[in-house]
PAPA-753322 format. One record per residue (C-alpha): residue number from 1; residue in one letter; x, y, z. Coordinates in steps of 0.05 Angstrom, whole numbers, plus 5000, padded with zeros to 4 digits. Each point is the difference from the previous one (the first is absolute). Layout:
BEGIN
NUM|a|X|Y|Z
...
***
This chain:
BEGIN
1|x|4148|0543|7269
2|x|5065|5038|5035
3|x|4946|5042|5032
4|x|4973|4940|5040
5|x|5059|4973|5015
6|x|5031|5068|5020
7|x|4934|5002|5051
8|x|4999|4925|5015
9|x|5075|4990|5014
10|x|5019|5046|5057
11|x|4938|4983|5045
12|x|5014|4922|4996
13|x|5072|4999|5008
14|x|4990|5047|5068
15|x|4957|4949|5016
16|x|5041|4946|4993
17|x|5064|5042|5021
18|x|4967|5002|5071
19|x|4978|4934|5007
20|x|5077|4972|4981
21|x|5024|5051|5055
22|x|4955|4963|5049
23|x|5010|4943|4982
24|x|5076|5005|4998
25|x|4999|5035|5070
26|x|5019|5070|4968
27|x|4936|5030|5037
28|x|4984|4975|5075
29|x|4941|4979|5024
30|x|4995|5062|5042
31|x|4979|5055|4950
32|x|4958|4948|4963
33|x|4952|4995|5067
34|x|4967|5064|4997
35|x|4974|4988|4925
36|x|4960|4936|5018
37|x|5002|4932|4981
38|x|4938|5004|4950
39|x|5029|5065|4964
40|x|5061|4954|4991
41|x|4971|4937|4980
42|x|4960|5035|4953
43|x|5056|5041|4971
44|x|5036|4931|4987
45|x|4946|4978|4963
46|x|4986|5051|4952
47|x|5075|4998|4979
48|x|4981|4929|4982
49|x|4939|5013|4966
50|x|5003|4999|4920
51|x|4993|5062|4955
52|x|4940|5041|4998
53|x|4953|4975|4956
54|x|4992|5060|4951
55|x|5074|4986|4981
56|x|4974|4968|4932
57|x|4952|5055|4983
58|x|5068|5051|5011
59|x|5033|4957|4945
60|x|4943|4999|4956
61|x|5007|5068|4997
62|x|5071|5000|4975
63|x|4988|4938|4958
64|x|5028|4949|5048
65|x|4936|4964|5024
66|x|5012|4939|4986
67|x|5078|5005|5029
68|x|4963|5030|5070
69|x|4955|4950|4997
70|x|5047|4939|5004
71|x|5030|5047|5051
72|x|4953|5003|5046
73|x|4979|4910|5002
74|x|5072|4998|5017
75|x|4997|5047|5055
76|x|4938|4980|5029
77|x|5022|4925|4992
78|x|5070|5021|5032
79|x|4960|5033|5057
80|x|4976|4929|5021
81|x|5072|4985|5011
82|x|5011|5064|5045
83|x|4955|5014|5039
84|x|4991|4919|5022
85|x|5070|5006|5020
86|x|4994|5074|5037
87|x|4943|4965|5038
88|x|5039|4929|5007
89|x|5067|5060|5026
90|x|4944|5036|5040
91|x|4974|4937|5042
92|x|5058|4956|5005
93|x|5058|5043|4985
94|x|4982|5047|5061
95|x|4995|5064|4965
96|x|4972|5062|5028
97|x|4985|4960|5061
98|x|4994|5057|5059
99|x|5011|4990|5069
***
């Protein structure tokens, strides 16, 4: 289980790190141009996206099925939450808008 987490962790929180810098104004719109607008929009929503779905079958192996299980209906039912509101941010919130 601290294997997957010790994987998991550090990708999503750099994810997320750089989308609070944008969206605080730590990082300009400047070096953000050269990436692209769908690279970014896409990036944004796979850090909203829930767990992978093998995540259970990782616990099962160590005994904690059922506890990955319940796991992963909450993420994927938080997701619904997220990524509406990364698209309702995206759209009306102005985000990544270029020039």
């Amino acid at each position: 289980m601290l294997d997957i987490l010790a994987i998991t962790i550090p990708t999503f929180s750099i994810i997320g790190l750089g989308c609070l810098a944008r969206i605080s104004g730590l990082i300009g719109r400047e070096p953000l141009l050269g990436i692209g607008t769908f690279v970014l929009y896409f990036a944004l929503l796979f850090a909203c996206a829930p767990m992978i779905s093998v995540y259970p079958l990782f616990g099962q192996r160590f005994g904690l099925g059922d506890i990955t299980a319940a796991t992963l209906i909450v993420s994927t039912l938080a997701s619904f939450v997220t990524i509406s509101l990364v698209l309702w941010l995206i759209r009306h919130g102005g985000l990544f808008v270029t020039p």
